[in-house]
C-alpha positions as CSV (number, residue, x, y, z in Angstrom):
1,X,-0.9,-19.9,-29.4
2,X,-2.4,-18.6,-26.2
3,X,-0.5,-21.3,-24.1
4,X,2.5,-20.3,-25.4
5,X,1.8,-16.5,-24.4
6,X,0.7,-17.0,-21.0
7,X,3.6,-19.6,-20.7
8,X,5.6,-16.9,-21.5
9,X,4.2,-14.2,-19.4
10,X,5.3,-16.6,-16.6
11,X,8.3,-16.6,-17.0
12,X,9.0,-13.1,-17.9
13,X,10.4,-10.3,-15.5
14,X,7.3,-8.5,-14.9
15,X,6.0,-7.0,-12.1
16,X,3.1,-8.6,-10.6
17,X,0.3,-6.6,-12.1
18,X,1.6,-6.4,-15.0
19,X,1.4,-10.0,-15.3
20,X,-2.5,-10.5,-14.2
21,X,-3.5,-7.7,-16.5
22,X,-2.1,-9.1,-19.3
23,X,-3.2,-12.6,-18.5
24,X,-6.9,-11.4,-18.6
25,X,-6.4,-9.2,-21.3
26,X,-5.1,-12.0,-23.4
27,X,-8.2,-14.5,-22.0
28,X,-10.6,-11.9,-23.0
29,X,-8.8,-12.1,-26.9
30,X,-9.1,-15.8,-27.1
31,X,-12.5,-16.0,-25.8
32,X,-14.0,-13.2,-27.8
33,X,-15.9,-12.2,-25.3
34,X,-16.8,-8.7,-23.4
35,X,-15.2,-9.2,-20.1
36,X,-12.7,-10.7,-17.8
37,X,-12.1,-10.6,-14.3
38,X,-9.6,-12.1,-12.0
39,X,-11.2,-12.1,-7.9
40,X,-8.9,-13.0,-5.0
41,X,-11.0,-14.6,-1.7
42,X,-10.6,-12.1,0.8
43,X,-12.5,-13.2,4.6
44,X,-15.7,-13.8,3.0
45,X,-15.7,-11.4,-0.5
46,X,-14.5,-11.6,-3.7
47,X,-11.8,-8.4,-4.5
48,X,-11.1,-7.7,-8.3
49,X,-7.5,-7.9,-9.2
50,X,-7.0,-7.6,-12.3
51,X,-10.1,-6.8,-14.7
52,X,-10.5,-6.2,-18.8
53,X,-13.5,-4.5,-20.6
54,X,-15.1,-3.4,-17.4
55,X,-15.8,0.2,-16.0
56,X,-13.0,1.5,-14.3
57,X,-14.7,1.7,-11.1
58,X,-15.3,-1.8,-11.1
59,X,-11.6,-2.3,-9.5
60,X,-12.9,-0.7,-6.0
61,X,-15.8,-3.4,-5.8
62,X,-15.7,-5.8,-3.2
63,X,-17.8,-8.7,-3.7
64,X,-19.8,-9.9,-0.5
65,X,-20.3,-13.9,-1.9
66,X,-23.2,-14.8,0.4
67,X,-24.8,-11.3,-1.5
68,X,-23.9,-12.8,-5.4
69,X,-25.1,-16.1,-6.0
70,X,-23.5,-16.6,-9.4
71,X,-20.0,-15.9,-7.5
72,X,-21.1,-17.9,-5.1
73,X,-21.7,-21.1,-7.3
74,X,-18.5,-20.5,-9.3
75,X,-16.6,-20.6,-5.7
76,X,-18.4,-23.9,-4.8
77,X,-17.4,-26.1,-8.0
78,X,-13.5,-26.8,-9.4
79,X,-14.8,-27.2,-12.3
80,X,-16.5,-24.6,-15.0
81,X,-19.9,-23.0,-14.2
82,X,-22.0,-22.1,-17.5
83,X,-24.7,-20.2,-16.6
84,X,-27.5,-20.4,-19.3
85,X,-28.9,-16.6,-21.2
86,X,-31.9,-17.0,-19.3
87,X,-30.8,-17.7,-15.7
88,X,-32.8,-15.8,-13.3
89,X,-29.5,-15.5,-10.9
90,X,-28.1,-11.7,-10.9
91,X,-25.0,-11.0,-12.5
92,X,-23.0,-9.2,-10.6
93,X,-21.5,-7.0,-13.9
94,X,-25.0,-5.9,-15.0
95,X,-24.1,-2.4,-16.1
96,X,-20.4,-2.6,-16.1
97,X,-19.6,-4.1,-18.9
98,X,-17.8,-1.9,-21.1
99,X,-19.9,-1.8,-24.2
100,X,-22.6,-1.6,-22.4
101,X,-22.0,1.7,-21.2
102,X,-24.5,3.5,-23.0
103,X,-27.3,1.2,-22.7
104,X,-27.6,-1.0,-19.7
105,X,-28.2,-3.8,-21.3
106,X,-28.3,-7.4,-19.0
107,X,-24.7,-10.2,-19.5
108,X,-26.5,-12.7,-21.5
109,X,-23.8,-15.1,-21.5
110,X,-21.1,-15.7,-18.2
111,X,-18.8,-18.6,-17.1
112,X,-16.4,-18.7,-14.4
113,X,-14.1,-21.3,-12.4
114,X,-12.6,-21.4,-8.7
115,X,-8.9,-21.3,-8.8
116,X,-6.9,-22.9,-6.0
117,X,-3.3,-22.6,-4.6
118,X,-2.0,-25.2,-2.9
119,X,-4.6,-26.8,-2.4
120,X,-6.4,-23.8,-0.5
121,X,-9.2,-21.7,-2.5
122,X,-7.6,-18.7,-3.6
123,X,-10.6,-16.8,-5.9
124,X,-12.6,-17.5,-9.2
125,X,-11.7,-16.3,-12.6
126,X,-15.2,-15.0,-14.6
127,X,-15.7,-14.1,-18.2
128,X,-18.9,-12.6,-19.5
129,X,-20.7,-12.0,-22.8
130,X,-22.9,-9.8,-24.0
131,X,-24.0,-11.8,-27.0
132,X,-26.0,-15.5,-26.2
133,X,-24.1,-18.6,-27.5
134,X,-20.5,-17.0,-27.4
135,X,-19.8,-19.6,-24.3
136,X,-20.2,-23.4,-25.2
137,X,-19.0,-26.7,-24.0
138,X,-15.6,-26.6,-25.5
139,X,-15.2,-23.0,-23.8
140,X,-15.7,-24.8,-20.8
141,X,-13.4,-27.6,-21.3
142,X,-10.5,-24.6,-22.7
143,X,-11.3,-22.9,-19.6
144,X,-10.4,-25.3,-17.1
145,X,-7.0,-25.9,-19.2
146,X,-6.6,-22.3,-18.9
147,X,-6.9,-22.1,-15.4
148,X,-4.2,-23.8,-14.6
149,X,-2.0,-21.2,-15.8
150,X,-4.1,-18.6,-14.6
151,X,-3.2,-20.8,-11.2
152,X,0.7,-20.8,-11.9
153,X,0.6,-17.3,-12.5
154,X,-0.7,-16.4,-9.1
155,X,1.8,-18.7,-7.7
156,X,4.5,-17.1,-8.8
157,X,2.9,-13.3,-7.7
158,X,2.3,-14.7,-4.5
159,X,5.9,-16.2,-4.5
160,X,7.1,-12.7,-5.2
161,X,5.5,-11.0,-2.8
162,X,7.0,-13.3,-0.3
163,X,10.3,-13.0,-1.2
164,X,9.8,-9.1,-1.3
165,X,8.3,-9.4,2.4
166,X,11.2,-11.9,3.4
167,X,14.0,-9.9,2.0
168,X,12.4,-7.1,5.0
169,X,11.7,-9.4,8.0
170,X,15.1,-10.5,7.4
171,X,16.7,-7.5,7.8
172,X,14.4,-7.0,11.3
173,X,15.8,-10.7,12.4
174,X,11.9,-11.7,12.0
175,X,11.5,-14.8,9.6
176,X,7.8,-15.2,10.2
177,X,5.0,-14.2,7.7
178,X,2.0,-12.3,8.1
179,X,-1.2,-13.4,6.4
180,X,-2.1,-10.8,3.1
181,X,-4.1,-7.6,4.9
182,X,-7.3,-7.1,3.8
183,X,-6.9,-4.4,0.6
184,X,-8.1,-1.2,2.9
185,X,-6.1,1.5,1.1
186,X,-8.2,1.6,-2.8
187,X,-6.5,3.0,-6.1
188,X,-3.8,2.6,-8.7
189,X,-2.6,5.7,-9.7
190,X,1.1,6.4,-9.4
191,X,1.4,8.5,-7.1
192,X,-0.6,6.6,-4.7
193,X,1.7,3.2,-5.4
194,X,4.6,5.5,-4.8
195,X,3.5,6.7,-1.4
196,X,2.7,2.7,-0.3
197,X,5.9,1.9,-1.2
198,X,7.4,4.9,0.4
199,X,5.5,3.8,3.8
200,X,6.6,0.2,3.3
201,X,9.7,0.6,3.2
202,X,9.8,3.7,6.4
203,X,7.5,1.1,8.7
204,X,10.2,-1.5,9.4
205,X,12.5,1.5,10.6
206,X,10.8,2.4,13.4
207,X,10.6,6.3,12.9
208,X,8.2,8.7,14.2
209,X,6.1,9.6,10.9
210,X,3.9,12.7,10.8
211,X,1.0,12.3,8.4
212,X,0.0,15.5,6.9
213,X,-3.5,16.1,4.5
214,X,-6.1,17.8,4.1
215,X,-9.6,16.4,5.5
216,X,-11.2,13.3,4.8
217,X,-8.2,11.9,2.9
218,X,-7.8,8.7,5.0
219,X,-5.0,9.6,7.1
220,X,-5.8,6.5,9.3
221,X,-5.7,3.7,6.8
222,X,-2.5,5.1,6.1
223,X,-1.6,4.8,9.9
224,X,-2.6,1.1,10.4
225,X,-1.0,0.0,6.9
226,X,2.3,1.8,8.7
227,X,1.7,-0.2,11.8
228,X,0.8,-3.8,10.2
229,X,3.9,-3.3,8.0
230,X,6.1,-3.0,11.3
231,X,7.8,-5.0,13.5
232,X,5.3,-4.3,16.3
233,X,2.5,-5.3,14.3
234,X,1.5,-8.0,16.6
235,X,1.3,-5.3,19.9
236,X,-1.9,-2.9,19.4
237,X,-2.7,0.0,17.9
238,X,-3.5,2.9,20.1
239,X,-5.7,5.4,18.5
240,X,-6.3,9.0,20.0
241,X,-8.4,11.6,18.8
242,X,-6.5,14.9,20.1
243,X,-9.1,17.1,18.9
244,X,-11.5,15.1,21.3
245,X,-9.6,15.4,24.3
246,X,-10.4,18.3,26.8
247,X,-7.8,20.1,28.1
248,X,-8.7,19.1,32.1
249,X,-8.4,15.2,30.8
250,X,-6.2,15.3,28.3
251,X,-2.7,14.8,31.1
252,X,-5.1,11.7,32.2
253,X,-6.2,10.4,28.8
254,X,-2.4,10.3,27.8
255,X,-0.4,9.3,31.3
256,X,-2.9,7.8,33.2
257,X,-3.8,8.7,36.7
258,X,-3.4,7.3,40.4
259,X,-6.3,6.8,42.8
260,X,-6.7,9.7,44.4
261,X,-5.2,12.0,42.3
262,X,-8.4,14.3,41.0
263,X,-12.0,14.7,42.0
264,X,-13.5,11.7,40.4
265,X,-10.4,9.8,40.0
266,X,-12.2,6.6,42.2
267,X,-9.3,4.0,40.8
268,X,-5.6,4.1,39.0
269,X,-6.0,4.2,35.6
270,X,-3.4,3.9,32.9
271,X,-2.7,6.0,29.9
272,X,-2.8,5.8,26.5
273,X,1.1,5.8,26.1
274,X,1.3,2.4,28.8
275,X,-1.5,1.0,26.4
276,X,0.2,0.9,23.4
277,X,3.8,-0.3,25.1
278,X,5.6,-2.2,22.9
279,X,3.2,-0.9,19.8
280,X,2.3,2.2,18.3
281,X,0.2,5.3,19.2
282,X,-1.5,7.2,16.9
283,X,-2.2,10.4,17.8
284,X,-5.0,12.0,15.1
285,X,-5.4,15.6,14.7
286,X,-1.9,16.4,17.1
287,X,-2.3,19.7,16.0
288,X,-5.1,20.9,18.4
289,X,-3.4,19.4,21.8
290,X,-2.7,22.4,24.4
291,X,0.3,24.0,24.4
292,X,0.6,22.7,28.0
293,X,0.0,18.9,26.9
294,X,2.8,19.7,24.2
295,X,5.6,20.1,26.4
296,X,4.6,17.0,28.4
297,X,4.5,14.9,25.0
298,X,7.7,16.2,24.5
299,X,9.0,15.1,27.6
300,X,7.5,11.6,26.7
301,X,9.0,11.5,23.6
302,X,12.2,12.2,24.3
303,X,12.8,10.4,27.9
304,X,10.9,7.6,26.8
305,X,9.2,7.0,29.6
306,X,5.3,8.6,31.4
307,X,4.1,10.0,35.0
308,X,0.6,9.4,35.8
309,X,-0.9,12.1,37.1
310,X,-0.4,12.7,41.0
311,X,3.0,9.9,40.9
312,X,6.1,10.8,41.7
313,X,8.1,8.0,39.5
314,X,7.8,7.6,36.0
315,X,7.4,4.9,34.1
316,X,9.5,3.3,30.7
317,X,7.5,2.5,28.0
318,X,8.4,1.3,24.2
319,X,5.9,3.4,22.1
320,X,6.2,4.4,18.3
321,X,4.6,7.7,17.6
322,X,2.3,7.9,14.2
323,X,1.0,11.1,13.7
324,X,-1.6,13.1,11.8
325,X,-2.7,16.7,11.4
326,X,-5.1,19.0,9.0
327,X,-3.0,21.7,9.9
328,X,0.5,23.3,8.2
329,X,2.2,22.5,11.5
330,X,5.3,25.0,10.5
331,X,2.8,27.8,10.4
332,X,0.8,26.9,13.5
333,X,5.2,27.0,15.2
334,X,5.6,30.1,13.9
335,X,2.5,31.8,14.9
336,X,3.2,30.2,18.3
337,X,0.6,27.9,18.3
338,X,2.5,24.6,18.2
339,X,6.2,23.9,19.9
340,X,9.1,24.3,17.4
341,X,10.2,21.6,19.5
342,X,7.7,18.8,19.6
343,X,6.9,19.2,15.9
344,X,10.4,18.4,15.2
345,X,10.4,15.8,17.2
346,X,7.4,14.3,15.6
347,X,8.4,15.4,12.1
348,X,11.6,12.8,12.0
349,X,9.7,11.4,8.8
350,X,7.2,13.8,7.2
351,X,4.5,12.4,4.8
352,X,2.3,14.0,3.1
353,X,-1.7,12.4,1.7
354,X,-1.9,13.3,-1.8
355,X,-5.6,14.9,-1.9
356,X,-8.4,13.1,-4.0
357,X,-8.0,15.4,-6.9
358,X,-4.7,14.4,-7.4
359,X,-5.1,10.9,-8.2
360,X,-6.9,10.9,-11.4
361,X,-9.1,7.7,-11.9
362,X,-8.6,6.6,-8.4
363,X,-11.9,8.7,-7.6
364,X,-13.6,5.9,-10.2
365,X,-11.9,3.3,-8.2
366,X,-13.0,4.4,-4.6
367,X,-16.5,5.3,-6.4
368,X,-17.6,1.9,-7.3
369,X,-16.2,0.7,-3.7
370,X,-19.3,3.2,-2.0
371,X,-21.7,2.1,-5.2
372,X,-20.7,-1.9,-4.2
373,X,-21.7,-0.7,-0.5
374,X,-24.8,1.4,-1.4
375,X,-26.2,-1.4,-3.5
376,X,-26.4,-3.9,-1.1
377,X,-27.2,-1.2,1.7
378,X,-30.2,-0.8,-0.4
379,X,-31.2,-4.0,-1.6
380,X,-31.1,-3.2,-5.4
381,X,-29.7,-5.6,-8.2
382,X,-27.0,-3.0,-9.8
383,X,-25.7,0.9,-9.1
384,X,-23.5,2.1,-11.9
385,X,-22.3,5.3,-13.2
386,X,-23.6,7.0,-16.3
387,X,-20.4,8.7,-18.6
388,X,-21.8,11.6,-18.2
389,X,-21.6,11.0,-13.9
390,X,-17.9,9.7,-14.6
391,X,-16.7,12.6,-16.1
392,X,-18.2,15.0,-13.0
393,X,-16.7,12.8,-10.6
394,X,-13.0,13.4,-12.5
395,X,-13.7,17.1,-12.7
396,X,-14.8,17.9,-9.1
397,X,-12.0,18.9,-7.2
398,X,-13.2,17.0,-4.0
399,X,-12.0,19.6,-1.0
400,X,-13.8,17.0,1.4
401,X,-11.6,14.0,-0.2
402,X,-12.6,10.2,0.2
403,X,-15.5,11.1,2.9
404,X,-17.2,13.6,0.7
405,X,-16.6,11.3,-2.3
406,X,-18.5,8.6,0.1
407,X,-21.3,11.0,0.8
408,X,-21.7,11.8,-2.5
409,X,-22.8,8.4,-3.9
410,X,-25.0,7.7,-1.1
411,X,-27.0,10.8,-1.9
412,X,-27.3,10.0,-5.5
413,X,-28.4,6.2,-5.0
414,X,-30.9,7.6,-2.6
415,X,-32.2,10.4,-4.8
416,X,-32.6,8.1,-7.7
417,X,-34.4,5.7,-5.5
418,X,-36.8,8.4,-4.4
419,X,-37.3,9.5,-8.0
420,X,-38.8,6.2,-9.3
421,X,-35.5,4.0,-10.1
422,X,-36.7,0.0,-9.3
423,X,-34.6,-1.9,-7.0
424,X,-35.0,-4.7,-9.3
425,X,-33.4,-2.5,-12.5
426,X,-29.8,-1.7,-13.3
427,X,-30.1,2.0,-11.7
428,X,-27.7,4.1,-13.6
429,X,-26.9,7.3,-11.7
430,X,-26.1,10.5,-13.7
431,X,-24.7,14.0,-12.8
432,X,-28.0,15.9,-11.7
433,X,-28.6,13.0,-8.7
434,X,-24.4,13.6,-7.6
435,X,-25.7,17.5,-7.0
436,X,-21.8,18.6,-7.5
437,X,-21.5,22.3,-7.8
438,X,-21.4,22.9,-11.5
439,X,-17.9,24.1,-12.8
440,X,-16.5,27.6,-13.0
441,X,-18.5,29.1,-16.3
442,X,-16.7,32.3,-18.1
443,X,-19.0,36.0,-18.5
444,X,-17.4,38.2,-21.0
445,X,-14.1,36.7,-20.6
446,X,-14.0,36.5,-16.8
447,X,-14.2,33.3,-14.9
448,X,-17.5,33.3,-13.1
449,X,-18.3,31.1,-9.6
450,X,-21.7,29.0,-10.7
451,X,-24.7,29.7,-8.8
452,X,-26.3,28.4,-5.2
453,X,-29.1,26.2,-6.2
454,X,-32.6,27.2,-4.5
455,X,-31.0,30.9,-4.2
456,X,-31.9,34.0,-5.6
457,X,-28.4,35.2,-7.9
458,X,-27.4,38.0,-5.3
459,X,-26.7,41.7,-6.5
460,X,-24.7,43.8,-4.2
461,X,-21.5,43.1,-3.1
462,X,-22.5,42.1,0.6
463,X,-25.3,39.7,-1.0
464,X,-22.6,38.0,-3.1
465,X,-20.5,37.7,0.0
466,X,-22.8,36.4,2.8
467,X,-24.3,33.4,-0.6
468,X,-20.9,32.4,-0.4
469,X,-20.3,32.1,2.9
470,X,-23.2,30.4,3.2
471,X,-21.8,27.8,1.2
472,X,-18.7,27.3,2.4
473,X,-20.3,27.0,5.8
474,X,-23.0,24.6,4.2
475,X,-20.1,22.3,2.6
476,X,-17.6,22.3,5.5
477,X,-20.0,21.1,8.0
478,X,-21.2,18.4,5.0
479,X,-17.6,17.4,4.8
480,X,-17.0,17.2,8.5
481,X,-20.3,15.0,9.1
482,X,-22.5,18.4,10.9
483,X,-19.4,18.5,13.4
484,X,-19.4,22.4,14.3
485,X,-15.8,22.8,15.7
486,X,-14.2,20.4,13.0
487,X,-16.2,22.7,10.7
488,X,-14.2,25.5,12.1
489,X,-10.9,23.5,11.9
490,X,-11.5,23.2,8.7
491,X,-12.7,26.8,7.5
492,X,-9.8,28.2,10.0
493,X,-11.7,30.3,12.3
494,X,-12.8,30.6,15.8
495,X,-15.4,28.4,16.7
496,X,-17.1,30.9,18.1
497,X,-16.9,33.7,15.3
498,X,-18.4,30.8,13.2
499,X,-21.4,30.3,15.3
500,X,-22.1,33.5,15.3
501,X,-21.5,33.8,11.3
502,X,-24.1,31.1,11.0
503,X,-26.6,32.9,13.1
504,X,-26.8,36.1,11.5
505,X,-26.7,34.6,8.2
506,X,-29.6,32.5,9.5
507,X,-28.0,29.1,9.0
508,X,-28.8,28.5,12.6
């Protein structure tokens, strides 16, 4: 019976994820046992594809092989690997089984087996047990059978994903393939998949794309997945950091310079632009350039071609323009800050990030990818998340995005290191150790902002005021990693009004 359902799984119209969920889902039914998980080889680490009756956040782990032994022996062997209750080698699902939830209780039973495609290894299929005894011999011998459709069925995802990748080189006059990128962007809610496909689709044409979000939301991986979907994915990728540039080198940073043409300036030097000719520049935080670098920008953009600085003849140079900003752009043009010009010049495809809060369990996903990190960071056998820690993470509206989310978990493995948890235990965190501000609580009928640990509750009006500045300041320079003038990007004042904030209200 289950050959004929995965049989016919692979030869239905479904899309590819559909498929590999359902496949494991199905293994897990016929094996009776607590979990399945389907790994692709990625440069050196195992990357879960498709998992059933783990922990959400199990999805955003990436497997190091050389740091999981088990893995490691199931990679090594085409056949099964039975690994015996009472093998001292760490699992690498301690903790994330499903059932297990509540009480961290150790996989007593676990097989896997490599899977190739043609003829190349292409990851390991695993299924573990919480009870001893539910894996024996003639598991081992249905496993290997199964495998082979597990095989077919990655065949025909891959084959899919060719065709879907053929169908656009052929439209560029480009039959050649690229090798599978390593999976940078994490998450599976919908509006994430909508926005790759969205940027998939817009990075064969060419277009200058603005990337708009708030901070910390990964507006570079976005860039680089637009780039290696392109046509000019094989010229590089020119970062530059426009909030890092100073105004006196900015002209030099961008166009270059001739020998000569500034105090210091011992040697030519090319720009940024004539770097990435032929491939894209990205140009981070575009909305803090000076209003003098805008208008030559513009010039760049729309002539195609640069002057170094203290040359009379310009130079032609092929550049796609990839841009990002923190800012509402349209606001900064109409309070004259930006060029109405320029930003519709770089706004020919607007995209906007979707913040963290809005992608539901996608914070679980991206939270076990930092717990993966953190635990072998640390040395300790498993990091997991309590419930009770799940259900914080999905609550907290995360104004610092991925990079607070990432700073967040290494706190809490730290903190429950420092508070007695054993490297050699399956360290659990829970919601005291993620020290998130506790939600909004409600004081005869009104909506109440919680209190500031380690502060006294303030009484007057100005007490109330200068706590929570305090914390905003406290949490935008956490978010911006101590960085004072991102801190005041990101709070929107004058960098420095801030400083002097912080000083009288002795944060300095």
């Amino acid at each position: 019976m289950l050959d004929d359902t995965l049989l016919a799984d692979l030869v239905a119209d479904l899309p590819s994820a559909v498929r590999l969920q359902r496949l494991v889902r199905t293994l897990r039914e016929e094996f009776c046992c607590g979990a399945v998980c389907l790994l692709r080889l990625e440069e050196g680490a195992l990357m879960p594809v498709a998992v059933d009756g783990l922990a959400r956040e199990a999805l955003g782990r990436r497997f190091e092989v050389s740091h999981h032994p088990r893995l490691a022996t199931i990679l090594a062997s085409r056949r099964t690997t039975l690994f015996p209750p009472d093998a001292d080698l760490p699992d690498p699902y301690d903790g994330l089984v499903e059932q297990q939830l509540g009480h961290p209780l150790h996989v007593h039973d676990c097989m896997g087996i490599s899977l190739y495609v043609e003829g190349e290894p292409w990851g390991v299929l695993t299924l573990d047990a919480l009870v001893a005894g539910t894996f024996d011999s003639s598991a081992c011998v249905a496993l290997e059978r199964y495998a082979l459709l597990v095989e077919a069925a990655v065949r025909v995802s891959r084959l899919e994903r060719d065709l879907r990748a053929l169908r656009m080189t052929y439209q560029e006059g480009d039959l050649r393939f690229s090798p599978p990128e390593a999976r940078d962007i994490l998450g599976h809610s919908a509006v994430l998949q909508r926005l790759l496909a969205e940027l998939d689709v817009v990075a064969s044409a060419d277009l200058t794309v603005l990337l708009s979000g708030e901070t910390g939301v990964g507006k570079e991986l976005f860039a680089r997945r637009l780039h290696r979907h392109s046509s000019r994915h094989k010229a590089p990728l020119v970062q530059v950091n426009c909030a890092a540039l100073p105004e006196s080198l900015a002209e030099s940073e961008l166009f270059g310079h001739v020998k000569g043409a500034f105090s210091g300036a011992v040697t030519a030097r090319a720009g940024r632009f004539e770097a990435a000719d032929g491939g894209t520049l990205f140009l981070d935080e575009v909305g803090e350039l000076p209003l003098s670098i805008q208008a030559k920008l513009l010039r760049a953009l729309q002539e195609g071609e640069v002057q170094r600085l203290g040359e009379d003849t310009p130079r032609r140079v092929d550049v796609r323009i990839i841009a990002a900003t923190n800012r509402l752009l349209a606001e900064s043009v109409r309070e004259g800050g930006f060029r109405a010009d320029l930003y519709h010049r770089l706004s020919v495809y607007p995209v906007a990030i979707p913040p963290l809060r809005e992608r539901g369990s996608d914070t679980l996903v991206l939270a076990g990818h930092f717990l993966e990190i953190n635990r072998m960071r640390l040395g300790v056998r498993s990091l997991r998340l309590s419930p009770e820690a799940e259900e914080a993470l999905l609550a907290y509206a995360w104004p610092g995005n991925v990079r607070e989310l990432e700073h967040v978990i290494s706190r809490a493995a730290i903190k429950a290191l420092s508070q007695g948890a054993r490297r050699e235990d399956i360290i659990t965190l829970i919601p005291e150790w993620l020290d998130l501000p506790s939600p909004k609580r409600r004081v005869d009928g009104r909506e109440v902002e919680p209190e500031v640990s380690g502060e006294v509750a303030p009484r007057s009006l100005r007490e109330r005021v200068e706590t929570s500045q305090r914390q905003a300041i406290r949490n935008a320079l956490e978010t911006c990693d101590g960085s004072w003038a991102a801190a005041a990007r990101y709070l929107v004042v004058d960098p420095s009004n801030l400083h002097k904030l912080a000083q009288r209200l002795g944060l300095k």
